[in-house]
C-alpha positions in Angstrom: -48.6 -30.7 -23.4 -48.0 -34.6 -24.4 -44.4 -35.2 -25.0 -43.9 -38.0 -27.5 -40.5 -39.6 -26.8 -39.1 -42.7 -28.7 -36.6 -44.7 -27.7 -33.6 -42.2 -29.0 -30.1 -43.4 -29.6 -27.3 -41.4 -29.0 -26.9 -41.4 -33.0 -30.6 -40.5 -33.1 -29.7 -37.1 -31.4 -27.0 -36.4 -33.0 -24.3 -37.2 -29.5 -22.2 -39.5 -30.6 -18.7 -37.9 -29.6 -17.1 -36.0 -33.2 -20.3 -35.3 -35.0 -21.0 -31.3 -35.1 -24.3 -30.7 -34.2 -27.2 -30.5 -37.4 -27.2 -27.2 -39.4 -29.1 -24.4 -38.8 -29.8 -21.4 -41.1 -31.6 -17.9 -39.8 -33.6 -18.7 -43.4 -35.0 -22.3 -42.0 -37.8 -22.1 -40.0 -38.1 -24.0 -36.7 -40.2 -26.2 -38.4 -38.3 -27.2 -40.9 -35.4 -27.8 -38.6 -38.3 -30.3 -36.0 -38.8 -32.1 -39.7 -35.0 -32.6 -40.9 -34.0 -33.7 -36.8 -36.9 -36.8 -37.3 -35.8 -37.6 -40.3 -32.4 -38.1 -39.8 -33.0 -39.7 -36.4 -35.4 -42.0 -38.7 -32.5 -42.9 -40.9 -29.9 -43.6 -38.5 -31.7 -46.0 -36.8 -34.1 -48.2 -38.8 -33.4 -51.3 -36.8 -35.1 -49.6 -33.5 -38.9 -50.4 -32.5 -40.6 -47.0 -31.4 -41.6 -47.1 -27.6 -44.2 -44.8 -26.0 -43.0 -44.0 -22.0 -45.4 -44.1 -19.3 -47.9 -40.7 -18.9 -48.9 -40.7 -15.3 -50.8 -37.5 -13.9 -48.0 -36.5 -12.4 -45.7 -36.1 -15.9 -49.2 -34.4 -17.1 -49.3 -31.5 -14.6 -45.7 -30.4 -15.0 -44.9 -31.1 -18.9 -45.2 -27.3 -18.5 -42.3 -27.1 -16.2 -39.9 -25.2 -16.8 -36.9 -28.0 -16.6 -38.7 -30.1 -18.6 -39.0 -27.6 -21.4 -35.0 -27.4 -21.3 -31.8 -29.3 -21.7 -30.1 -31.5 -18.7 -26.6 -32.7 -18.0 -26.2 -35.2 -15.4 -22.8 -35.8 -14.1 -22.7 -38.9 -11.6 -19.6 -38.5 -9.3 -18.8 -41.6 -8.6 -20.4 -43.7 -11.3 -18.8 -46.6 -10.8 -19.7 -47.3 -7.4 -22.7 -49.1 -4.9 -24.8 -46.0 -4.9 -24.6 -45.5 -8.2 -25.7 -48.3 -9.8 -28.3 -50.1 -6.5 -29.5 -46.3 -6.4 -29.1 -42.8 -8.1 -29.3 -44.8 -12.2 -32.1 -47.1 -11.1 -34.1 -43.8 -9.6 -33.1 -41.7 -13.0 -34.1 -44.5 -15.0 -37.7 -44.4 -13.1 -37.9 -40.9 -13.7 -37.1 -41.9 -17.7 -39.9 -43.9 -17.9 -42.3 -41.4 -16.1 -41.6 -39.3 -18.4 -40.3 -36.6 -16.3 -37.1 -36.5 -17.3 -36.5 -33.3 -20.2 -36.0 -35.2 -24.1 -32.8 -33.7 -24.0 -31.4 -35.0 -21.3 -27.4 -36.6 -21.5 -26.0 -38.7 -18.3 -22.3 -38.8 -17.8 -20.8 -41.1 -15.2 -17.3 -40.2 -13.9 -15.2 -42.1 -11.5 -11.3 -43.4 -11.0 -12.1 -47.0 -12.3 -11.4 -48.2 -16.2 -14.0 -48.2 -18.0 -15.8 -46.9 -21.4 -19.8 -46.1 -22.5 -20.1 -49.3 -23.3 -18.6 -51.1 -20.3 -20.6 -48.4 -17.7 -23.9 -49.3 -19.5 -23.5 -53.4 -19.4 -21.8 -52.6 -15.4 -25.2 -50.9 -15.1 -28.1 -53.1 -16.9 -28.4 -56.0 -14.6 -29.0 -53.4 -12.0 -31.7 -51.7 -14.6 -33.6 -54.4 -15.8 -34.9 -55.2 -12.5 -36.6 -52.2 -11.8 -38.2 -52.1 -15.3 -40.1 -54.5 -17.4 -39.4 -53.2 -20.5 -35.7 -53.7 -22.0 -36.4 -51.2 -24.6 -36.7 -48.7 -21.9 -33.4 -49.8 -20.2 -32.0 -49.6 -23.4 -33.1 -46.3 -24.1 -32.2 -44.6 -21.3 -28.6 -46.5 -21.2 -28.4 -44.5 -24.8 -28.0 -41.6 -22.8 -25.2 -42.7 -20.4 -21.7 -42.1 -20.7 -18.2 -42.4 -18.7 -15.1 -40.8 -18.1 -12.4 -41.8 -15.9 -9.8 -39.6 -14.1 -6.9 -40.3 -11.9 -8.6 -38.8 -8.8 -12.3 -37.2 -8.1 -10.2 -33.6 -8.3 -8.8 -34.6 -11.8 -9.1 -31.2 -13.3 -8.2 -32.6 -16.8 -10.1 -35.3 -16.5 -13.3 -33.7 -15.6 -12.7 -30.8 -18.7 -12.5 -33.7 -21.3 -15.5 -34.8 -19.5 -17.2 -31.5 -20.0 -16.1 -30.6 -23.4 -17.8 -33.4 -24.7 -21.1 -32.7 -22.6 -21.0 -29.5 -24.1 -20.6 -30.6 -27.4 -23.4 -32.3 -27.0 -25.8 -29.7 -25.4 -25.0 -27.4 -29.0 -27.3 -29.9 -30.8 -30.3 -29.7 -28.4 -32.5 -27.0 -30.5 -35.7 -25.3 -29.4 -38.5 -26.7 -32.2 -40.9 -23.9 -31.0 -38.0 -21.2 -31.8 -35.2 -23.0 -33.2 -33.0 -21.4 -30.4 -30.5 -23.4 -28.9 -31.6 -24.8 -25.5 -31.0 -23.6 -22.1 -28.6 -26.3 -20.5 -29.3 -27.5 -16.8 -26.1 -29.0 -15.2 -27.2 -32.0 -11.7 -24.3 -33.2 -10.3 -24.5 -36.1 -8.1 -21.5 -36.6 -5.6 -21.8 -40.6 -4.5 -18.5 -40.4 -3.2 -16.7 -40.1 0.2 -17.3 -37.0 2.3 -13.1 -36.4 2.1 -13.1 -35.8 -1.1 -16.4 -33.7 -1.5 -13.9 -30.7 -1.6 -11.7 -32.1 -3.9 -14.9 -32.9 -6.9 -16.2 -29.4 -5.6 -13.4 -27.8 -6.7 -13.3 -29.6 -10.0 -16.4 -28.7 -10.5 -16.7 -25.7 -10.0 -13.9 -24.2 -12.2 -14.8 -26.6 -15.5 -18.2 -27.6 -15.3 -20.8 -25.1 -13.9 -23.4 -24.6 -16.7 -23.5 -20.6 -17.9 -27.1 -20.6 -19.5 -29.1 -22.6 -17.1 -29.1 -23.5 -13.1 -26.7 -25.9 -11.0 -27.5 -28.0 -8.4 -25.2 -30.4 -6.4 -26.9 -33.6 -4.6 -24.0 -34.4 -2.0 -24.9 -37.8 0.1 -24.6 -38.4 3.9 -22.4 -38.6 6.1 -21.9 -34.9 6.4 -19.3 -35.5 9.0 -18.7 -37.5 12.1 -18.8 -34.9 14.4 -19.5 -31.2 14.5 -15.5 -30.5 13.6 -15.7 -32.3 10.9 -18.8 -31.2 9.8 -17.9 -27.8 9.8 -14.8 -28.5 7.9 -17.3 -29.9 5.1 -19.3 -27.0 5.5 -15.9 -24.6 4.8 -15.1 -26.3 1.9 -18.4 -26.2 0.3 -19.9 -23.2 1.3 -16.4 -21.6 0.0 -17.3 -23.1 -3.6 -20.9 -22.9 -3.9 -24.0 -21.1 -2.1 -26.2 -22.6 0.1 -29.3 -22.9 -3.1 -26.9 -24.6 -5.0 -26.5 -27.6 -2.4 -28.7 -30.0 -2.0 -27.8 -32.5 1.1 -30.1 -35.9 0.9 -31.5 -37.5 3.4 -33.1 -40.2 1.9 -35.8 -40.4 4.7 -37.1 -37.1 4.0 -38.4 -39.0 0.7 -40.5 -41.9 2.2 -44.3 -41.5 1.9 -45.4 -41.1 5.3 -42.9 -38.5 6.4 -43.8 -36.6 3.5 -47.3 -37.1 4.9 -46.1 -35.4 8.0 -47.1 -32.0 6.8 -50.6 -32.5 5.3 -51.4 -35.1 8.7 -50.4 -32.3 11.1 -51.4 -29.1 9.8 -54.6 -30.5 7.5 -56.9 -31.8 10.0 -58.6 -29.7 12.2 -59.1 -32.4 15.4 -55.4 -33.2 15.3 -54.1 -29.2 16.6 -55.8 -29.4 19.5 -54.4 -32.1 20.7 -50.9 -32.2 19.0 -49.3 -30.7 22.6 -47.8 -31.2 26.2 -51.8 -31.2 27.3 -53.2 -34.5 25.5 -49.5 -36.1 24.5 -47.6 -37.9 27.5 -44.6 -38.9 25.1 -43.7 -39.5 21.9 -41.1 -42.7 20.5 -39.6 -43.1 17.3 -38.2 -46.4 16.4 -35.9 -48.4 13.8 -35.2 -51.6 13.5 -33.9 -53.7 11.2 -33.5 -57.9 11.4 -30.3 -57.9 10.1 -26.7 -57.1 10.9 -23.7 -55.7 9.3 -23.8 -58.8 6.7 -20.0 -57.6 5.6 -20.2 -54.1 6.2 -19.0 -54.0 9.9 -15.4 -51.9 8.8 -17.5 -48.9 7.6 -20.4 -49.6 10.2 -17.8 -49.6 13.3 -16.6 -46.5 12.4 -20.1 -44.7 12.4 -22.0 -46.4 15.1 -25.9 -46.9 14.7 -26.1 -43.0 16.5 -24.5 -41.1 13.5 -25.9 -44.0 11.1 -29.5 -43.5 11.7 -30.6 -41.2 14.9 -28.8 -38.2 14.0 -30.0 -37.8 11.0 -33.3 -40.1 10.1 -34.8 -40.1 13.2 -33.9 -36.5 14.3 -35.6 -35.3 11.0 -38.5 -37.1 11.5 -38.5 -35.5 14.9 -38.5 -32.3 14.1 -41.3 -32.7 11.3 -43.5 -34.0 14.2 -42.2 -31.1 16.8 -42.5 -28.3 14.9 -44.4 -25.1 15.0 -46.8 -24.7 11.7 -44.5 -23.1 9.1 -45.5 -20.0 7.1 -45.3 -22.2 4.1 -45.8 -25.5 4.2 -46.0 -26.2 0.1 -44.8 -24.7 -2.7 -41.7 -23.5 -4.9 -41.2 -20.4 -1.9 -41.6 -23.0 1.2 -38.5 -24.7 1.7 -37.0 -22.0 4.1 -40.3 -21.6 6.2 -40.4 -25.5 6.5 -36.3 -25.4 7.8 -36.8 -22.6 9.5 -39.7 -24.5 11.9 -37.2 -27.2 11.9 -34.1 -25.4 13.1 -36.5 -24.0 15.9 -37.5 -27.5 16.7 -33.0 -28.4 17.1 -32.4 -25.1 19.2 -34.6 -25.9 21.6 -33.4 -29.4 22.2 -30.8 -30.1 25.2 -27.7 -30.9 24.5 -27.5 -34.9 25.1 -25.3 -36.7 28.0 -24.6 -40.2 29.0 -28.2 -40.2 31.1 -30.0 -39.5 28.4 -28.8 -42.9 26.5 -28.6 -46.7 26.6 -26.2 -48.5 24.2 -26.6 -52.1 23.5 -24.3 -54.4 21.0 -26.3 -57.7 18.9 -24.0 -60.8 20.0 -21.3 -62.0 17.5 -21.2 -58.2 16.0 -17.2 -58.0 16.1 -17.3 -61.5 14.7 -17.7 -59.9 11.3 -14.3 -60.3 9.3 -14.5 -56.7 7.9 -14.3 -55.2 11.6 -10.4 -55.0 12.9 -11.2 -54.2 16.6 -12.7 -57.1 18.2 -13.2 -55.0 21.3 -15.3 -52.7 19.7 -17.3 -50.6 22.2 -19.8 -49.4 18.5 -23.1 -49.6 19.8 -25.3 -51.4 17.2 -28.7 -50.2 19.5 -29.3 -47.1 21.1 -32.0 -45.6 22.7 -32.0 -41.5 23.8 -34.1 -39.0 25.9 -34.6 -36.2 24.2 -36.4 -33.1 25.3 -38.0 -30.3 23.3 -37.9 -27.0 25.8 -40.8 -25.0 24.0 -44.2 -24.3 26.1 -45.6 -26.8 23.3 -43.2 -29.7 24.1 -42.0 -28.8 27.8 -41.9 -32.2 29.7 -42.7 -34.0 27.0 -39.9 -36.9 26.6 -39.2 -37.7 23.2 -37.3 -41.2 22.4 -35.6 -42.3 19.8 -34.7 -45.8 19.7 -32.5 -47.6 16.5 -31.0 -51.2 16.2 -29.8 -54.0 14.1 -30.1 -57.7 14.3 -33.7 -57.2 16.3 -36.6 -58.9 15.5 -38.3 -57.5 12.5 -37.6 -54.3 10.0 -40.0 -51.4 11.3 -39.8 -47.9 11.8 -43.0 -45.7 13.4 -43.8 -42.9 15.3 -46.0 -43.8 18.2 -47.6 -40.8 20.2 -48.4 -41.7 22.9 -51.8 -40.1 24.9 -52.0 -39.1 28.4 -54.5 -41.8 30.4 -58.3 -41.3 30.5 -59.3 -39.0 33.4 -61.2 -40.7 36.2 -60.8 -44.2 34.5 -60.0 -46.5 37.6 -63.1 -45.0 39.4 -65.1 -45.5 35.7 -64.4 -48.8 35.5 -63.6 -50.4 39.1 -61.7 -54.2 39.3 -60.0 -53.4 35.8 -56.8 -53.2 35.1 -55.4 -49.8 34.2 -56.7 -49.1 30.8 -53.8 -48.6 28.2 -53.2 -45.6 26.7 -54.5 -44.7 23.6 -51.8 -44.1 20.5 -51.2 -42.6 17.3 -48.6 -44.5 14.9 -47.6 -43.8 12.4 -45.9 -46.2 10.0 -43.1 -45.6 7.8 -42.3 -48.9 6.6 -42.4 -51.8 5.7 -46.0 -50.7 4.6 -47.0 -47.0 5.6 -50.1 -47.0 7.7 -51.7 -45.3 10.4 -53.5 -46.5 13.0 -55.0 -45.0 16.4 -55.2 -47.5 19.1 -58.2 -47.2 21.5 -60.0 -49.1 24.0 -63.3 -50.7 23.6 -65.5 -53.1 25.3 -64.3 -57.1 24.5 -67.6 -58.2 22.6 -70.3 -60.8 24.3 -71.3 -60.6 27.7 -68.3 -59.3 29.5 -67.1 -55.7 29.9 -63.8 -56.4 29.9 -61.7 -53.3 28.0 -59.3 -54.6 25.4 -57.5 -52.5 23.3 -58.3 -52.2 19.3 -56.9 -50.3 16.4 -58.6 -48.1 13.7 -56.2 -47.7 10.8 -55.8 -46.3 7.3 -53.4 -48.4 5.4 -51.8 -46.9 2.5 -52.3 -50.0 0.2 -56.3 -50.4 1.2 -57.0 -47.3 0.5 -54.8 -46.4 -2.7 -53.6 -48.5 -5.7 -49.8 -48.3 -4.6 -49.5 -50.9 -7.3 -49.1 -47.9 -9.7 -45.6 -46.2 -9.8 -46.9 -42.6 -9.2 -48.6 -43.7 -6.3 -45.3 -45.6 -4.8 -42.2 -43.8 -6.1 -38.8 -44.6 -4.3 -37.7 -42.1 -1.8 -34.8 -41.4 -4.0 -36.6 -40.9 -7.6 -39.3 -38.5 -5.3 -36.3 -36.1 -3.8 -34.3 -36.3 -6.9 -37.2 -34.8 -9.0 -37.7 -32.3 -6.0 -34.0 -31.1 -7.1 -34.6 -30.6 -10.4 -37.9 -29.0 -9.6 -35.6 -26.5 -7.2 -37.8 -27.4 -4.2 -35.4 -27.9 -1.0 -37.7 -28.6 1.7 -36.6 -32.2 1.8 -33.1 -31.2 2.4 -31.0 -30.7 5.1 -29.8 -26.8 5.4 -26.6 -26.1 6.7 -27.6 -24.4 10.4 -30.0 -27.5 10.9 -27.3 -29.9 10.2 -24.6 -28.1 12.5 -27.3 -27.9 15.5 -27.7 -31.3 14.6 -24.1 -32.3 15.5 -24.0 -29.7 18.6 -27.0 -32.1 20.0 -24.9 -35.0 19.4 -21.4 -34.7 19.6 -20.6 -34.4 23.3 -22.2 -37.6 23.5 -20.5 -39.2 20.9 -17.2 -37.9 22.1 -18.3 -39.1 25.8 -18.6 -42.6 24.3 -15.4 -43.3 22.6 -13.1 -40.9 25.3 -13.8 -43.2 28.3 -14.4 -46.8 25.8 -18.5 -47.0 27.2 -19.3 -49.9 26.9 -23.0 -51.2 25.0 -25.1 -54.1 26.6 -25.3 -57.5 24.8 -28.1 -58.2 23.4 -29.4 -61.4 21.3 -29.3 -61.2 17.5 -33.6 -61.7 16.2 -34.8 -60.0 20.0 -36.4 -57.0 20.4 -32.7 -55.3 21.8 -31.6 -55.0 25.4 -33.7 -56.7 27.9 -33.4 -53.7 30.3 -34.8 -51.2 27.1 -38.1 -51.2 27.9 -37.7 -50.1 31.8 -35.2 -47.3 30.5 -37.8 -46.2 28.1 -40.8 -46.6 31.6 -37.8 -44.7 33.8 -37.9 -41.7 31.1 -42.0 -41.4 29.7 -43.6 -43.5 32.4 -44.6 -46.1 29.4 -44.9 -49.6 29.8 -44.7 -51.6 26.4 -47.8 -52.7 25.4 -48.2 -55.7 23.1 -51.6 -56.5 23.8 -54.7 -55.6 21.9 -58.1 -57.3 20.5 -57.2 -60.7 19.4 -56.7 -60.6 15.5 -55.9 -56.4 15.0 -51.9 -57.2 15.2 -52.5 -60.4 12.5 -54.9 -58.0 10.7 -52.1 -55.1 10.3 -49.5 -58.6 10.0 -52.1 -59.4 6.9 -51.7 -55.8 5.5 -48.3 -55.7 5.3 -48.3 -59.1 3.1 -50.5 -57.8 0.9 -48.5 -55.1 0.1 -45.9 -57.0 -0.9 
């Protein structure tokens, strides 16, 4: 089914605040009703220009879905904030002009600061505009956006004005195949602080929980600092809501490749074989970005680039690439089989100690203004040693290594292969032939690429090392939206669609934090202090002989002249 959707006013629905929904007799036919809804939408908006949205295959398949054949209300806790506007409206808008958003769909923003419809939508538009070229369609979708302000994110009051209006709204969103009164969907997104998740949960939960349709809560990293905290979150959650209701994003979960995980590991055939302790000497996942804290050092220091990035991004990547085949890998039944492989993947991990870690710090870090201590021990690098103790993984190390201020912005998986069998008697008088890899790229351009040796070309037999890759942008037009969507606008369809797969359950998280905290706690009891390293390096200079001392891996720059410049070249294109 083809959804035609103009560019509808909040008049043209019949939302503005006040006006009772349009009349319905049991003598009209639906019909009839469809007809006298277009004409009065007509009428109350002559100035408008009609806009078609974009049909992508995508909005095709599922304009049978069942969310999309309903009514939504999404209430943005939060509204006013960074998240908000640099994030969750820019990925809703995206999902606006997809056309997979339902045509009755409403937005309310609510947060502590002052401000009405009108003021949230200009706060918002600058943001809008750049991440579509059509203002009609900004302007459409900011149609559907509204604010309320409370004193405090557990304003009771506050949040049942809020509702009473949303629901006022909902009554006018009719059926035209029955001219029954929709079912009413309620998302709420909690960009806020994690102390004050119980506080909105609360709120929610005793005036806003939609009694018709289903309701879903998006709630945003951190979960916690440790595993005390985290299990405080988890009490105060779990006490107001069930486990299905919760949805806890990870944005990573969202990016292209690690959504490729699934279909790369379990869809090819020469890949099982080899995907164990037999073919794989170790495996490293890296982040790094060329930048520091930039202004953000007081809420940076007090995380530390282990809780910021490896405890979560990194350790979910992890166990996608660790983990036994699920019983379901795809589908609207598969999220538990894919967690369930996941937690497996966590309880098998060792708890982590000081050995298993180096901690570096980018020069001139506490020289941001924001940060108070300027003997800040926060590491700003980390590498750890983690190992899997399943008879697939056994001795396999497992690295994770994260920084800031290093040298370029990257983050891979590299699988590294055992070395050829018999190659320094094969090939006498040559150096030790590198081992071969498989990396895969998450960004800046997903990719990836096996690295393998071959003879150097012309007369010599020197072996050089050379790379075979599938780049994302070669091979599809990433150009097009549905090929490319943000990791955001991808997991918040997958809430509406009810898939969780690409969310964090609540026994994965806590073993999570068990992995982690003793380490954490280890750091900041006895003040261990990180190594200096130089801001636009690639971290530590005594990282890479940690990572040799733990997987026997040298770092391996090297390869046929032209295949780095070649993936360099890629990348460019891309952008």
């Amino acid at each position: 089914m083809i959804r035609l959707v103009l560019a509808e006013s909040a008049d043209a629905y019949g939302l503005r605040v006040g006006r009772p929904p349009i009349p319905r007799s049991s003598q009209k036919s639906s019909l009839f009703n469809l007809l006298l809804k277009m004409v009065l939408s007509q009428q109350q908006r002559p100035q408008e220009q009609s806009y078609q949205l974009k049909q992508n295959p995508f909005s095709t398949m599922l304009s049978n879905f069942p969310f999309l054949q309903e009514s939504m209300c999404i209430v943005i806790i939060g509204a006013s904030g960074d998240l908000a506007k640099k994030k969750t409206y820019p990925s809703l808008l995206k999902l606006y002009e997809d056309n997979l958003l339902p045509s009755d769909t409403i937005i309310w923003g609510y947060a502590r600061s002052k401000k009405t419809h009108e003021s949230l939508r200009a706060h918002l538009k600058p943001y809008l505009v750049k991440v579509c070229g059509s203002e009609l369609v900004v302007d459409g979708f900011l149609s559907r956006c509204y604010y309320q302000s409370g004193s405090s994110y557990g304003d009771i009051e506050a949040y049942g004005a809020m509702m009473k209006e949303a629901e006022a709204m909902e009554s006018s969103f009719i059926n035209p195949n029955d001219g029954q009164k929709r079912r009413c969907n309620r998302l709420f997104y909690l960009a806020i602080p994690p102390n004050v998740f119980g506080d909105a949960g609360t709120a929610i939960k005793e005036t806003a929980m939609s009694i018709s349709g289903w309701n879903r809560l998006i709630i945003e990293k951190p979960f916690g600092r440790d595993l005390e905290s985290c299990d405080l979150l988890s009490k105060q959650l779990t006490g107001l809501f069930e486990e299905h209701h919760l949805y806890r994003i990870d944005h990573y979960l969202g990016k292209e490749m690690v959504q490729n995980l699934l279909i790369f590991r379990f869809g090819n055939a020469w890949l099982e074989w080899m995907w164990n302790r037999n073919a794989i000497k170790a495996v490293i996942l890296t982040f790094k970005e060329p930048f520091g804290t930039e202004g953000r050092g007081g809420y940076f220091d007090q995380y530390g680039i282990i809780r910021d990035i490896m405890q979560n991004h990194l350790l979910q990547v992890l166990t996608l690439l660790a983990m036994e085949p699920p019983i379901e890998a795809d589908g609207p039944t598969a999220a538990d089989h894919v967690r369930d492989a996941k937690v497996q993947v966590l309880r098998a991990m060792s708890t982590l100690t000081l050995d298993d870690c180096l901690l570096g710090q980018y020069r001139g870090y506490a020289d941001d203004e924001t940060i108070t201590n300027k003997q800040t021990n926060t590491p700003t690098y980390a590498a750890i040693h983690c190992k899997i103790n399943t008879p697939r993984w056994s001795g396999v190390p497992f690295i994770m290594k994260a920084g800031k201020a290093l040298n370029e912005r990257k983050c891979e998986a590299r699988i590294i292969l055992r070395d050829a069998p018999g190659s320094s008697f094969l090939f006498p008088n040559r150096p030790q032939l590198p081992p071969n890899e498989i990396v895969l790229r998450l960004q800046p351009n997903p990719t990836v690429y096996i690295k393998t040796n071959i003879k150097h070309p012309g007369f010599d037999s020197q072996p050089v090392q050379s790379s075979m890759d599938m780049s994302y942008s070669s091979k599809f037009d990433m150009a097009k939206d549905y090929n490319n969507p943000d990791a955001y606008t991808r997991l918040l369809l997958d809430v509406m669609r009810g898939r969780q797969a690409s969310f964090v359950r609540d026994d994965e998280l806590r073993r999570s934090w068990e992995i982690f905290t003793p380490l954490l706690h280890k750091i900041e009891n006895e003040d261990i202090m990180p190594v200096l390293y130089e801001q636009d390096s690639r971290g530590p200079a005594v990282a890479d002989d940690f990572v040799e001392e733990k997987t026997g891996y040298v770092h391996n720059p090297g390869s046929l002249p032209g295949v780095e410049k070649h993936l360099q070249n890629i990348q460019l294109s891309a952008l």
